[in-house]
C-alpha positions, 0 to 999 in steps of 0.5 A: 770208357770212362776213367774212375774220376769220371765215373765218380762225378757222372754218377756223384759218388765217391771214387772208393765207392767205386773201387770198392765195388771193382774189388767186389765184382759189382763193377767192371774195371779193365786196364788198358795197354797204356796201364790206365783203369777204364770202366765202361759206360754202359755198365752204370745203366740200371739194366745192366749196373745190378746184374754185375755181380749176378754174371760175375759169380756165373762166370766164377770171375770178377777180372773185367775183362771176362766180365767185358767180353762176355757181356760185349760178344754175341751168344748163340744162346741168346738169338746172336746178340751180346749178354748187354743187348739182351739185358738192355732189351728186356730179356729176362735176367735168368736167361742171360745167367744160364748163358754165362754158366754156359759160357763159364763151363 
């Protein structure tokens, strides 16, 4: 997890750029217990970063943590492995949508 600092530099971006798209859904922001916003890593992969937003209006939801936990726990529909491991993969982005209306319903 990285703070939005971090995210801004790592990407070279500006840190509005970044909130702007939290605010959108087209990234996932998570407050922790200590009340600091984290984003995670992995989501800025190209794999992953453009099919955010896609997940988010699946799961009718753009709260990162709905978002972090469906894309992080293993689906049944996808051979037991997590909506991120199977995008990272190569699994066809039409199959991890339907698994996030499924997961949404």
């Amino acid at each position: 997890m990285m703070t939005l600092a971090e995210a801004a530099a790592e990407l070279d971006i500006e840190a509005s750029a970044i909130a702007k798209a939290l605010a959108e859904g087209r990234c996932i922001g998570i407050v922790d217990s200590a009340g600091d916003l984290r984003l995670p890593i992995w989501q800025f992969e190209p794999t992953v970063w453009f099919e955010i937003e896609l997940i988010g209006e699946q799961l009718g939801s753009v709260d990162g943590w709905t978002l972090l936990q469906f894309l992080e726990v293993p689906s049944a529909s996808l051979e037991g492995i997590s909506p991120r491991m199977a995008l990272e993969r190569g699994v066809p982005r039409e199959r991890v949508l339907a698994a996030a209306a499924s997961y949404a319903h």
